[in-house]
ROLUM-965784 format. One record per residue (C-alpha): residue in three letters; y, z, x. Coordinates in steps of 0.5 Angstrom, whole numbers, plus 2048, in hexadecimal, padded with zeros to 3 digits. Layout:
// residues N
{site 'ALA' {Y Z X}};
...
//
This chain:
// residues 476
{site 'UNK' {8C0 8D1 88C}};
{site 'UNK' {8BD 8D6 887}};
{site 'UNK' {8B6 8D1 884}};
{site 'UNK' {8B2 8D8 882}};
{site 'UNK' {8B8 8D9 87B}};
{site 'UNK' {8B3 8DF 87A}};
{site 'UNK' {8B5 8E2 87F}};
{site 'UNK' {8BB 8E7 881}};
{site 'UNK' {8C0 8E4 887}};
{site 'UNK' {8C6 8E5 88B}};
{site 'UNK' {8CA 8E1 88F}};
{site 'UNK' {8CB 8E4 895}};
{site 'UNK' {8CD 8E0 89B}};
{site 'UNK' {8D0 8D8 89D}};
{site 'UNK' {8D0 8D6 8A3}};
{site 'UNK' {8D0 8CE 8A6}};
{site 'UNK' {8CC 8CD 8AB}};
{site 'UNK' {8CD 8CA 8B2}};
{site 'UNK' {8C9 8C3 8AF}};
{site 'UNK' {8CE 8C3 8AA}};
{site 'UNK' {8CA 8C5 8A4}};
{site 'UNK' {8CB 8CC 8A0}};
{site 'UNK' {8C7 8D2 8A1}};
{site 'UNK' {8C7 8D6 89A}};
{site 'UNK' {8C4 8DD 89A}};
{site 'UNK' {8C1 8E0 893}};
{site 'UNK' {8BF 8E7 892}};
{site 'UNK' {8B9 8E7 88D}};
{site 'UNK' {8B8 8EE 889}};
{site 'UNK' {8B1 8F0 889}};
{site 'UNK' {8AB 8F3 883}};
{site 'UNK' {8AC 8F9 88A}};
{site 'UNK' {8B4 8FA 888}};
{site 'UNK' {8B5 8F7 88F}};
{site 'UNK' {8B7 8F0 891}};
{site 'UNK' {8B4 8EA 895}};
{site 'UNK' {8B9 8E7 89A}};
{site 'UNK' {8B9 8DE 899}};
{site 'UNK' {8BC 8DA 89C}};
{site 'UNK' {8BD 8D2 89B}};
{site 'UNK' {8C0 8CC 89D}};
{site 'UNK' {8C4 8C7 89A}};
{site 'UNK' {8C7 8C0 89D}};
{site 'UNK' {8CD 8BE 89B}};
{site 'UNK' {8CB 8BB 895}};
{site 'UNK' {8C9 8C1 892}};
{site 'UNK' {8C2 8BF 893}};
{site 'UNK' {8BD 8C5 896}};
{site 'UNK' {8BB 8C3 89C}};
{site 'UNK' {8B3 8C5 89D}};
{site 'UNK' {8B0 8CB 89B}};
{site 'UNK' {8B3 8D3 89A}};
{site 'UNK' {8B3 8D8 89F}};
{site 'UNK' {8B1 8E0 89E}};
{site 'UNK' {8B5 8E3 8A2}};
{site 'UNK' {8B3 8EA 8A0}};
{site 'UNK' {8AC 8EB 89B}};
{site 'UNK' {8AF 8F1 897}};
{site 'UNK' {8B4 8F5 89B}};
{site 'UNK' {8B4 8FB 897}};
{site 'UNK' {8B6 900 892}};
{site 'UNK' {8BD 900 894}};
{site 'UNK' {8C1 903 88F}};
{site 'UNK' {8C8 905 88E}};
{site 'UNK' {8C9 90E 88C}};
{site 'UNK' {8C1 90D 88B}};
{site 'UNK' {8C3 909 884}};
{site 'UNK' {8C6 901 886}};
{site 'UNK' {8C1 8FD 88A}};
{site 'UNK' {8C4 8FA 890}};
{site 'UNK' {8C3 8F4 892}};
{site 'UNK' {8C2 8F1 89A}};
{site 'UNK' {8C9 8F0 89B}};
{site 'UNK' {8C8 8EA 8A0}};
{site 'UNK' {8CD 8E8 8A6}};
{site 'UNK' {8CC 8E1 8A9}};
{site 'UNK' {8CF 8DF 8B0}};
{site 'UNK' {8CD 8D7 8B2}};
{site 'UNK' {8CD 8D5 8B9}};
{site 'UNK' {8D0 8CE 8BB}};
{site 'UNK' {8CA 8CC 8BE}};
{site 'UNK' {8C6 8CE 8B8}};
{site 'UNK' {8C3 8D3 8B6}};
{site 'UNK' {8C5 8D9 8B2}};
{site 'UNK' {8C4 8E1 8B2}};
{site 'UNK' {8C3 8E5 8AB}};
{site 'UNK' {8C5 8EC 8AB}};
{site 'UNK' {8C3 8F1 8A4}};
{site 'UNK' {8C2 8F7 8A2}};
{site 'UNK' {8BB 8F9 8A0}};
{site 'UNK' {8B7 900 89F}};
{site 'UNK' {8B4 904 8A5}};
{site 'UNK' {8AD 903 8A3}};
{site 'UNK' {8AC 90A 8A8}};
{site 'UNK' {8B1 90E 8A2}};
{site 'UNK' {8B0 90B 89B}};
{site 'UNK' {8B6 90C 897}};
{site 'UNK' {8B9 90F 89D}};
{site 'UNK' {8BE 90B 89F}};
{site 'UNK' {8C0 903 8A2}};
{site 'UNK' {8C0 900 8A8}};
{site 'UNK' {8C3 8FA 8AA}};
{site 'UNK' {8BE 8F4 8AD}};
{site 'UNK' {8BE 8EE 8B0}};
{site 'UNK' {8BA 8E7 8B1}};
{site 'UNK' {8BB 8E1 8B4}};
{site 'UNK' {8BB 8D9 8B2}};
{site 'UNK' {8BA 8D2 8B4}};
{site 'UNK' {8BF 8CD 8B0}};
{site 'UNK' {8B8 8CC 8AD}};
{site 'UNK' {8B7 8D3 8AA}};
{site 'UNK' {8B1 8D4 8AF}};
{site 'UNK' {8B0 8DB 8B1}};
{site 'UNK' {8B3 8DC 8B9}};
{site 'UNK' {8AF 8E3 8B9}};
{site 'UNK' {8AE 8E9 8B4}};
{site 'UNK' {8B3 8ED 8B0}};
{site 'UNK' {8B7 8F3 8B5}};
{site 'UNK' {8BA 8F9 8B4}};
{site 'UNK' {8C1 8F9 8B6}};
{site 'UNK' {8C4 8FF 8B2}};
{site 'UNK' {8C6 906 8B4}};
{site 'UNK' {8C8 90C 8B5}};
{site 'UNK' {8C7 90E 8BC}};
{site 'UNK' {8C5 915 8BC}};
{site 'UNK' {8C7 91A 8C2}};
{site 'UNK' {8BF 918 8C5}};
{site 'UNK' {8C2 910 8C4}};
{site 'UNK' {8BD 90E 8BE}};
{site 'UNK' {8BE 90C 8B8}};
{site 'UNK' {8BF 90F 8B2}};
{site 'UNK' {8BC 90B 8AC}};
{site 'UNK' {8BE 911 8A6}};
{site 'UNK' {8C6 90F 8A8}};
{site 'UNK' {8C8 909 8A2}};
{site 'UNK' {8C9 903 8A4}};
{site 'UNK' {8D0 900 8A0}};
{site 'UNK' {8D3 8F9 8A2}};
{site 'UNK' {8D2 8F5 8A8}};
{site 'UNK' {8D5 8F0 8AB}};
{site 'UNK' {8D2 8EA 8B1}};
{site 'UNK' {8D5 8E4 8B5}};
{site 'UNK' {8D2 8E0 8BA}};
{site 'UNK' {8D6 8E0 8C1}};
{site 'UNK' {8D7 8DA 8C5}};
{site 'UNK' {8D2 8DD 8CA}};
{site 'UNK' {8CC 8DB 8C5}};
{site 'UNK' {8CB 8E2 8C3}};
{site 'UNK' {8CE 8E6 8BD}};
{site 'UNK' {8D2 8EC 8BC}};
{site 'UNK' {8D1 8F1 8B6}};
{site 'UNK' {8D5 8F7 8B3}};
{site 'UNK' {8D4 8FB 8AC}};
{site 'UNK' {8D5 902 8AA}};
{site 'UNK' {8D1 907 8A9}};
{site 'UNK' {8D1 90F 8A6}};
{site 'UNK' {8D2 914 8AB}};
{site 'UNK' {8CE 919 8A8}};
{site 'UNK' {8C8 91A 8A2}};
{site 'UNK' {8CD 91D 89C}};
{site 'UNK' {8CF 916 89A}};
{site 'UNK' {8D6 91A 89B}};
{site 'UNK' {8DB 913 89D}};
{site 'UNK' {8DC 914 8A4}};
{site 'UNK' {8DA 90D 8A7}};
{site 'UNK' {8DB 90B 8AE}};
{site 'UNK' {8D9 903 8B1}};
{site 'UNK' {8D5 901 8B6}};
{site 'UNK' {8D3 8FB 8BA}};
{site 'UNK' {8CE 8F8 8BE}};
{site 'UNK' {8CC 8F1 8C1}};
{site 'UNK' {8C6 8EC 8C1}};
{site 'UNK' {8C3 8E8 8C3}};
{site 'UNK' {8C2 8E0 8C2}};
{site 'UNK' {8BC 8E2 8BF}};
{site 'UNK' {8C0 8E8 8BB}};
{site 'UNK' {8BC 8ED 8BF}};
{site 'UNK' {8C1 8F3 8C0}};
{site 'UNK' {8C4 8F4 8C7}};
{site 'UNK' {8C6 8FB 8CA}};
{site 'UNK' {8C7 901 8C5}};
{site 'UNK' {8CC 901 8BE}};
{site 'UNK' {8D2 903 8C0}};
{site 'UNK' {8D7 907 8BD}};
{site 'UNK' {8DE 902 8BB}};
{site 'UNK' {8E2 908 8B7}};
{site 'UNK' {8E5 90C 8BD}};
{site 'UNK' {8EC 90E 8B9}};
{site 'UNK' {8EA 915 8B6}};
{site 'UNK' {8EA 913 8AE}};
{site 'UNK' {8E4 915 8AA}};
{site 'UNK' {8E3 90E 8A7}};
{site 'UNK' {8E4 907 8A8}};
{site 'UNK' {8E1 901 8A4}};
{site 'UNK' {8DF 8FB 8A8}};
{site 'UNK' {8E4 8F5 8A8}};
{site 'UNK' {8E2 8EF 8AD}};
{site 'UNK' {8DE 8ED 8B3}};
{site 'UNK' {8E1 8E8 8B7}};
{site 'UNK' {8DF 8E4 8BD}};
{site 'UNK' {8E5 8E3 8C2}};
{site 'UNK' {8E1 8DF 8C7}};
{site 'UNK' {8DE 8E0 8CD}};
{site 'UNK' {8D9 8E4 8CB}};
{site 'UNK' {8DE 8EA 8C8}};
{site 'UNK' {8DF 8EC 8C1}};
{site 'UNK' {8E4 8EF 8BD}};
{site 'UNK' {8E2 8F4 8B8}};
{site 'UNK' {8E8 8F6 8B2}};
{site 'UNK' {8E7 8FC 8AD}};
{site 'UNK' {8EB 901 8A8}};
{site 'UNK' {8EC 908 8AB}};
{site 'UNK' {8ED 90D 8A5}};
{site 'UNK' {8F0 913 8A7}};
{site 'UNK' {8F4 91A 8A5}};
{site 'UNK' {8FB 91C 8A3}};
{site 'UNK' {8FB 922 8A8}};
{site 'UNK' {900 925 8A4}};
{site 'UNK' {8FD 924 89E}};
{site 'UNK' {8F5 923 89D}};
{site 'UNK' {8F5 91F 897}};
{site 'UNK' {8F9 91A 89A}};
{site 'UNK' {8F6 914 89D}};
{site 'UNK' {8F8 90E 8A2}};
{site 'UNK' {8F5 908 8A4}};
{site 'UNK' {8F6 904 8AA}};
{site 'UNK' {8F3 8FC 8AC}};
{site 'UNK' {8F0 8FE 8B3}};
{site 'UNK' {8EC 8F9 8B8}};
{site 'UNK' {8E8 8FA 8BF}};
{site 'UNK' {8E5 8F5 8C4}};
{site 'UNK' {8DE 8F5 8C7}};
{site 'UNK' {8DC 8F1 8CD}};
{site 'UNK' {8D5 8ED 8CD}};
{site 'UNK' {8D1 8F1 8CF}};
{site 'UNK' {8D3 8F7 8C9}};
{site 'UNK' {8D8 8FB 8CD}};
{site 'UNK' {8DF 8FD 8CA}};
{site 'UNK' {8E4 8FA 8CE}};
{site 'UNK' {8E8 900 8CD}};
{site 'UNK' {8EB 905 8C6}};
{site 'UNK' {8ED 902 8C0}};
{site 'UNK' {8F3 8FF 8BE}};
{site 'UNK' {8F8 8FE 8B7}};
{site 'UNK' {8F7 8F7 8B5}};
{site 'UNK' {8FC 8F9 8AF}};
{site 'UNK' {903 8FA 8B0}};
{site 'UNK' {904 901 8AC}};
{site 'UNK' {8FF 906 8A8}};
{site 'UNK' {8FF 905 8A0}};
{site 'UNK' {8FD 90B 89B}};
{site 'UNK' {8F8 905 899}};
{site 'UNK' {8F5 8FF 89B}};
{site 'UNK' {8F1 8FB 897}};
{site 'UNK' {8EE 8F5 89A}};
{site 'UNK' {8F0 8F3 8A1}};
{site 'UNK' {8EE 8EC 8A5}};
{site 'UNK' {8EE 8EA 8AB}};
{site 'UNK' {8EE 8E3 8AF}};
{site 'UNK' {8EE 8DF 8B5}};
{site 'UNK' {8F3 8DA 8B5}};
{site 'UNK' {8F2 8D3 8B8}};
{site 'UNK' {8F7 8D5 8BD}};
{site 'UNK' {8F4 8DB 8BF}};
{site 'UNK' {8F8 8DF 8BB}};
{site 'UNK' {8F6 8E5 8B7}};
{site 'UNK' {8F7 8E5 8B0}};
{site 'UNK' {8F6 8EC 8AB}};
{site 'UNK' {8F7 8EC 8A4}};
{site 'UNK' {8F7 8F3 8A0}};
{site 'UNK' {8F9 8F4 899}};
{site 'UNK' {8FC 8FB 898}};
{site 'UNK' {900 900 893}};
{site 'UNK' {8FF 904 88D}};
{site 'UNK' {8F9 903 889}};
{site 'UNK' {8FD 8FF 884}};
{site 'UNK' {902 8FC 888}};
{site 'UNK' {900 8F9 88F}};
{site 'UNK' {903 8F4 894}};
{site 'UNK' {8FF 8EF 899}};
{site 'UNK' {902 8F1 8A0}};
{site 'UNK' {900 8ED 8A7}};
{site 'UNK' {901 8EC 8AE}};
{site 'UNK' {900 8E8 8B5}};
{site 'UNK' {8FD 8EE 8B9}};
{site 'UNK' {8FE 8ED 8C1}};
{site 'UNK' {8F6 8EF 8C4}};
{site 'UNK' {8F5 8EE 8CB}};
{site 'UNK' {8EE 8EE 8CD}};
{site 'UNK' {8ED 8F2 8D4}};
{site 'UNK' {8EE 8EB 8D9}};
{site 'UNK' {8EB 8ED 8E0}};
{site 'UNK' {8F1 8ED 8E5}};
{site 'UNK' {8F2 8E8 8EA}};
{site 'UNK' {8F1 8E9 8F1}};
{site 'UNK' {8F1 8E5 8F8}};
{site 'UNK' {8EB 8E2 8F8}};
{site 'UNK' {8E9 8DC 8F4}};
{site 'UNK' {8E8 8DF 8EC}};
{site 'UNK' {8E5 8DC 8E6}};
{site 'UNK' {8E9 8DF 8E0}};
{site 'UNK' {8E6 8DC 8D9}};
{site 'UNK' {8EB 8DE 8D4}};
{site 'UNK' {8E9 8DF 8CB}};
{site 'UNK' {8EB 8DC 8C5}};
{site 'UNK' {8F1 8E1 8C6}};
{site 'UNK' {8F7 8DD 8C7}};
{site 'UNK' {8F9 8E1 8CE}};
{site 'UNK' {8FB 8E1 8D4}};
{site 'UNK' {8F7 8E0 8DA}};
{site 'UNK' {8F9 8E1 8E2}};
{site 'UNK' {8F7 8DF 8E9}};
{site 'UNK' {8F7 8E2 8EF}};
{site 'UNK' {8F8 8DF 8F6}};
{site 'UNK' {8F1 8DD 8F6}};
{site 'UNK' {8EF 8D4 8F5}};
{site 'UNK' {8EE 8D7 8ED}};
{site 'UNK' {8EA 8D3 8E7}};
{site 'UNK' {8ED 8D6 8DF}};
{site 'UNK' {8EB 8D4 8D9}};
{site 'UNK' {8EF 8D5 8D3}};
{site 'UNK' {8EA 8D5 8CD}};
{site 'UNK' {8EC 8D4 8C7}};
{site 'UNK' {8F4 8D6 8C4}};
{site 'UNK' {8FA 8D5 8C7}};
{site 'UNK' {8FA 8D6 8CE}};
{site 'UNK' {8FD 8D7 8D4}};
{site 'UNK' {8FA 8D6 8DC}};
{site 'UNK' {8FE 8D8 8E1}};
{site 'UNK' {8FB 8D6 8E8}};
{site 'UNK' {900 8DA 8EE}};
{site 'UNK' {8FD 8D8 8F4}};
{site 'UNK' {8F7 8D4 8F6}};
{site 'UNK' {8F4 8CE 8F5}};
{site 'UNK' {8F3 8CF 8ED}};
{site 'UNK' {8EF 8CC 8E9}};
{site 'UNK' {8F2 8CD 8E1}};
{site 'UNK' {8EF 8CA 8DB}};
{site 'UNK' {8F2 8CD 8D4}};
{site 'UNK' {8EC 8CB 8CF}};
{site 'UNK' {8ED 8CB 8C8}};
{site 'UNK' {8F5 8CD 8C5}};
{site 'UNK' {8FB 8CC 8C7}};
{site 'UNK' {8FB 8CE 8CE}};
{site 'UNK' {901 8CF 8D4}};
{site 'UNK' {8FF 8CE 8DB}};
{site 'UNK' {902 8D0 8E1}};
{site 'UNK' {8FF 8CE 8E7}};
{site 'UNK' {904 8D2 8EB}};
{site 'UNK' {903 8D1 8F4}};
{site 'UNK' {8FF 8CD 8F6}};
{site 'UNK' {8FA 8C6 8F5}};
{site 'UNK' {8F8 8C7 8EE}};
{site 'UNK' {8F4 8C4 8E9}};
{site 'UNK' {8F7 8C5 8E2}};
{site 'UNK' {8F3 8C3 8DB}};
{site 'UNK' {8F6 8C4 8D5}};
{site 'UNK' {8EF 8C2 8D1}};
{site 'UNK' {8F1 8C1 8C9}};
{site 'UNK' {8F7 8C3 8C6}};
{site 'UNK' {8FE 8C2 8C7}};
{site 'UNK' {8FF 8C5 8CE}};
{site 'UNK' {905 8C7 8D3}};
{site 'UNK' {903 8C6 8DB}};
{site 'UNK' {907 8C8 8E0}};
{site 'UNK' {904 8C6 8E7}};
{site 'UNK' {90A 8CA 8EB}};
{site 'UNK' {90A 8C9 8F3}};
{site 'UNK' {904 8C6 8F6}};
{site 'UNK' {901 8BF 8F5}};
{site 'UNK' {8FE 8BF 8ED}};
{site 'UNK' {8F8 8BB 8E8}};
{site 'UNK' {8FA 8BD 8E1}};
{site 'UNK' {8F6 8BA 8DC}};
{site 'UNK' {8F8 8BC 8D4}};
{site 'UNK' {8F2 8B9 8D2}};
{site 'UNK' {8F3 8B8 8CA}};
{site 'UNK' {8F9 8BA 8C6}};
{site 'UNK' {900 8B9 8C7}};
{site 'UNK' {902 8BD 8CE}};
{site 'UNK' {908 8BD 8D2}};
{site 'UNK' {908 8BE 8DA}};
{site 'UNK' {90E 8C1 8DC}};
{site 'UNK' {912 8C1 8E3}};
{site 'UNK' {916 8C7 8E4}};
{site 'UNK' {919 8C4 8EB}};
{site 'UNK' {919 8BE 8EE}};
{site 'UNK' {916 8C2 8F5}};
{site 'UNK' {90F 8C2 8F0}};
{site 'UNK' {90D 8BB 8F1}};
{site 'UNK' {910 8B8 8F6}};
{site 'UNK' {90E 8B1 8FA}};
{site 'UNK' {909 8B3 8FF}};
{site 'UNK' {906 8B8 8FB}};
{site 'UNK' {907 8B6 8F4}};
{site 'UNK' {903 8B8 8EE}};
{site 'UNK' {8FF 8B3 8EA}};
{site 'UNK' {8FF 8B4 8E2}};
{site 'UNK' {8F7 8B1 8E1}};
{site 'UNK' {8F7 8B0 8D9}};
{site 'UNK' {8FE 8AE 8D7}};
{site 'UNK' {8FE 8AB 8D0}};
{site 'UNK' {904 8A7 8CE}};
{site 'UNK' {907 8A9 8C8}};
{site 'UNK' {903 8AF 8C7}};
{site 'UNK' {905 8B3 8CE}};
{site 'UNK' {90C 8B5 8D1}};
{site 'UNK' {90E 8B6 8D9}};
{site 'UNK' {914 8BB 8D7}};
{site 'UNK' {919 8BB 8DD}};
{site 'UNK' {920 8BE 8DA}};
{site 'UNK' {920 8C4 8DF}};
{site 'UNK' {91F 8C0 8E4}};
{site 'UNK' {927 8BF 8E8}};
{site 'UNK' {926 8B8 8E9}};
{site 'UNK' {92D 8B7 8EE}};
{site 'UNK' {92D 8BB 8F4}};
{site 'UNK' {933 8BF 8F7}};
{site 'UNK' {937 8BF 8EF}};
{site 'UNK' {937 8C5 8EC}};
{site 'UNK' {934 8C6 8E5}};
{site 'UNK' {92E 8C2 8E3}};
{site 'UNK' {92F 8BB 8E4}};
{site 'UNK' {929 8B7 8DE}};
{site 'UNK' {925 8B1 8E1}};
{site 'UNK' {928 8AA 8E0}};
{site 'UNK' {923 8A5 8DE}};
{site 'UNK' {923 89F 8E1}};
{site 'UNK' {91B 89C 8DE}};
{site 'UNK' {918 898 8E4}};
{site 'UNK' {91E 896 8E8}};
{site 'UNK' {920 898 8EF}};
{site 'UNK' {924 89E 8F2}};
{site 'UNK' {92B 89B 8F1}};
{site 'UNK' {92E 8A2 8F6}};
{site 'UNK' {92F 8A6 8F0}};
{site 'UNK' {92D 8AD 8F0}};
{site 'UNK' {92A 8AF 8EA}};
{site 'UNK' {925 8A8 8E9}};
{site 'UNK' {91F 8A9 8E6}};
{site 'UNK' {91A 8A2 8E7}};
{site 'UNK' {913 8A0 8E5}};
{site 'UNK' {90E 89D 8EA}};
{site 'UNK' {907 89B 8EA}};
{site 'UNK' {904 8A2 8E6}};
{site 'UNK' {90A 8A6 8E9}};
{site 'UNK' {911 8A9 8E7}};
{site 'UNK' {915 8A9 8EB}};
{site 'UNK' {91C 8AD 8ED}};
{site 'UNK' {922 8AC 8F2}};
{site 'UNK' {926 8B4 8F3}};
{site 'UNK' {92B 8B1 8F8}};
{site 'UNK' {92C 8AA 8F7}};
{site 'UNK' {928 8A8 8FE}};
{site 'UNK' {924 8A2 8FA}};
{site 'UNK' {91E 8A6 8FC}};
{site 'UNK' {91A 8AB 8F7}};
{site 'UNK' {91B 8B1 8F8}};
{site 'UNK' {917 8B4 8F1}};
{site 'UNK' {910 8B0 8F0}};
{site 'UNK' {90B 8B0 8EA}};
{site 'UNK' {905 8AC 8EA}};
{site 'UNK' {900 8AA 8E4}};
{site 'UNK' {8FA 8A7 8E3}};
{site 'UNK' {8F9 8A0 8E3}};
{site 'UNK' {8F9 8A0 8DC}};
{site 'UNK' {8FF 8A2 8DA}};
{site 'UNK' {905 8A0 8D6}};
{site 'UNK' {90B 8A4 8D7}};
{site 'UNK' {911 8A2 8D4}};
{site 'UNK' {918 8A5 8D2}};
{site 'UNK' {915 8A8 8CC}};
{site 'UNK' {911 8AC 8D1}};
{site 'UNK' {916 8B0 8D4}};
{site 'UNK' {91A 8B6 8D3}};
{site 'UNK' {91F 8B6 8D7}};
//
C-alpha cells in the first residue's frame, strides 16, 4: 500500500468497491507539515490494481491546539452501480491556520475524477454564507439508493475552541456537488454533541444519529448524554425535530453505534458508566419516517428500508415496501402491492388485487375481490381469513407456488356451515365430494372446498400450471 518506506503514512479509510475490488485511502505527511490524500486499488488477491490516486495534493496545515498535525480524515461512500464520493477535511486556502472545512470529490470505480473538489462544510451565518474560520471536527457519508449521497459532521459554534459543538448535514449529488444549504441537525437545546451515524433509510431519505451533552440544571458541573437521531428527505429538509434513540439519559456515554438491521430494524448500541466501570446498553428503536396519507384517488406510496406499515386509500393504489419487514395494506380498489426485500405482510383488502411479496419469507392475504398473489423467492404463506375471500366465480390465483417451500394457511376458515365453532378442512386428495360438509379436494391446479355437503365448491383456489400441492402444503 505504502511502497515510498521513507515516507510518513496512515491509513485512513477501506471500502469495497461496487466491481468487487477494495479501495484503501492513505494520508501521506508532507515536508509542508501537511498531507497528501492517496488512493489505491487492490483486487482480491491483494494485487494493486492500476496505478494511485491523489485525491488531494497537500491539504494543509492542519493541527490539533496549534501543535499535533491533522490528518484528512477521509469518509468513503460507494454507489452499487459504481463509483464513489470522498469526503476530507482540508485547510481554507482563504485563512491559512485559520480553521478546517470539509470537501468533497467524486469518482468513477476506476479512480477517475468526475469533477473538481467541492466545499461542502458550514456554518451558515445570518447572510446564508459560510464560514470557514468555524473547525470542522468529524464527519460522516453514505450513498442513498437514489444515487446520491448524504453527509453530516460537527462543527464548533464559535472561534474560542470552547467545546460547544453542534451537527450539521447536507446532500450531493452523484457527482458529490453539494445540494441546497447545510442544515442544522441538532435541535434539542444542548450545547455539544459528538457525530455518530449517517444512515441511508431508502428512498432518497436519511437518518442522521448523535450524542447531545447537556447540564444538570440543579447542578452546573454535572452532565447528561442522551443518543438521539433525526430524519432528512431527499431533497435535505428535516422531516420533522429530533427524537431519543436511547431508552434513557446516562451521566457518561462513551462510545455508541447504530445500525440497520437486514429487517429494517434499527439497532443502537452505547457503552455508559463511570470512568472505571461502564456497561454496554441496547435498543430496537421504533422510527417511523413520515408516509404521505392515502387518499381517494389512486396513490403511489414508496416505502424505506424501515421496516413500517404502509395504508391505501379508496383509490386503485401501487405500494412498495422496500427494504425491512413490511406491512401493505390495500383497503379498497384495484391495489397493486409488492413488498420488495424483507419479510413483508400483505393485505390486499377490498377489491382485485395484485399482491407480490418479492423476496423474503412473506404473509399474503388477498382479502375479498378476485386476487394474484406472487411470493416470489422465500418461503411465503398465502393466507384465508374465510372462505368468502375466494370463492368458485371469483377465486383467487396464487401464481408462484413452490411446493415444499410455500404454505396455503386455512385454519381460520370454518369449513362446515350452520355448526357452530370452527370446524377444520377434512382432506380428501384428489377424490370427489362425497356430500360431506367440511371437504377439501384438489383439482387440475385447484383446491377446492365443500362448506355444506352439496358436492359443489363452495371455496376455490386456483394455482399456476406448475404446482404441486400436496398435504404437506397445507395448514389447515
Amino acid at each position: 500500500m505504502t511502497p515510498e518506506s521513507k515516507r510518513d503514512y496512515s491509513v485512513e479509510s477501506v471500502a469495497q468497491l461496487s466491481d468487487g475490488s477494495i479501495l484503501a485511502m492513505t494520508a501521506r505527511s508532507t515536508s509542508v507539515k501537511g498531507y497528501d490524500l492517496i488512493a489505491r486499488r487492490f483486487g482480491l488477491d491483494g494485487e494493486a490494481i492500476k496505478a494511485k490516486t491523489i485525491l488531494s495534493n497537500v491539504t494543509g496545515d492542519l493541527t490539533a491546539g496549534g501543535y499535533i498535525p491533522v490528518t484528512p480524515a477521509p469518509q468513503v461512500a460507494v454507489l452499487r452501480d459504481g463509483g464513489y464520493t470522498v469526503i476530507w477535511t482540508g485547510e481554507d486556502p482563504r485563512h491559512p491556520g485559520g480553521g478546517q472545512i470539509l470537501f468533497s470529490e467524486s469518482f468513477s470505480t476506476g479512480g477517475v475524477a468526475r469533477g473538481r473538489p467541492h466545499v461542502v462544510q458550514g456554518l451558515p451565518d445570518a447572510g446564508g454564507r459560510f464560514d470557514a474560520l468555524t473547525d470542522r471536527l468529524e464527519s460522516r457519508i453514505a450513498a442513498n439508493d437514489d444515487g446520491g449521497f448524504a453527509t453530516a459532521w460537527e462543527s464548533e459554534q464559535d472561534f474560542n475552541d470552547s467545546g460547544d459543538v453542534a451537527i450539521y448535514f447536507r446532500r450531493l449529488d452523484s457527482d458529490g456537488i453539494p445540494l441546497g444549504r447545510a442544515r442544522k441537525v441538532s435541535d434539542d437545546g444542548a450545547v455539544d454533541h459528538s457525530l455518530g451515524q449517517v444512515i441511508d433509510i431508502g428512498h432518497g431519505e436519511t437518518l442522521v444519529t448523535y450524542t447531545a451533552e447537556r447540564y444538570d440544571v440543579s447542578d452546573s458541573s454535572a452532565t447528561y448524554y442522551e443518543i438521539r437521531g433525526r430524519l432528512y428527505s431527499d431533497d435535505g429538509r428535516a422531516l420533522g425535530r429530533s427524537f431519543a434513540i436511547s431508552s434513557d439519559v446516562y451521566r457518561n456515554v462513551f462510545d455508541s453505534d447504530t445500525a440497520l438491521l437486514k429487517s429494517g430494524l434499527l439497532l443502537s448500541v452505547w457503552s455508559a458508566g463511570s470512568l472505571v466501570e461502564q456497561q454496554v446498553y441496547g435498543n430496537l428503536p421504533s422510527i417511523k419516517p413520515p408516509i404521505a396519507p392515502a387518499t381517494r384517488r389512486g396513490d403511489l406510496i414508496v416505502g424505506t428500508k424501515l421496516a413500517e406499515s404502509i395504508a391505501g386509500g379508496k383509490g386503485n393504489d401501487t405500494l412498495f415496501g422496500n427494504d425491512g419487514g413490511d406491512v401493505l395494506a390495500g383497503d379498497g380498489g384495484r391495489d397493486r402491492l409488492n413488498g420488495e426485500a424483507g419479510d413483508d405482510t400483505l393485505f390486499g383488502g377490498k377489491g382485485d388485487d395484485a399482491l407480490t411479496g418479492a423476496s423474503g419469507a412473506d404473509y399474503l392475504v388477498g382479502g375479498e375481490g378476485r386476487d394474484e398473489m406472487t411470493g416470489g423467492r422465500g418461503a411465503d404463506i398465502f393466507y384465508f381469513f374465510d372462505a368468502s375471500e375466494s370463492v368458485l366465480r371469483s377465486p383467487d390465483r396464487i401464481m408462484d407456488f413452490g411446493k415444499g417451500a410455500d404454505l396455503v394457511d386455512l385454519h381460520e376458515i370454518d369449513a362446515v356451515r350452520g355448526v357452530s365453532g370452527n370446524q377444520a378442512f377434512v382432506f380428501v386428495g384428489g377424490d370427489k365430494f362425497s356430500g360431506i360438509a367440511g371437504e377439501l379436494r384438489l383439482g387440475e391446479h385447484t383446491l377446492a372446498g365443500d362448506l355444506d355437503g352439496d358436492r359443489k365448491a363452495d371455496f376455490l383456489v386456483v394455482f399456476d400450471e406448475h404446482a404441486k400441492v400436496g398435504l404437506a402444503d397445507l395448514i389447515l
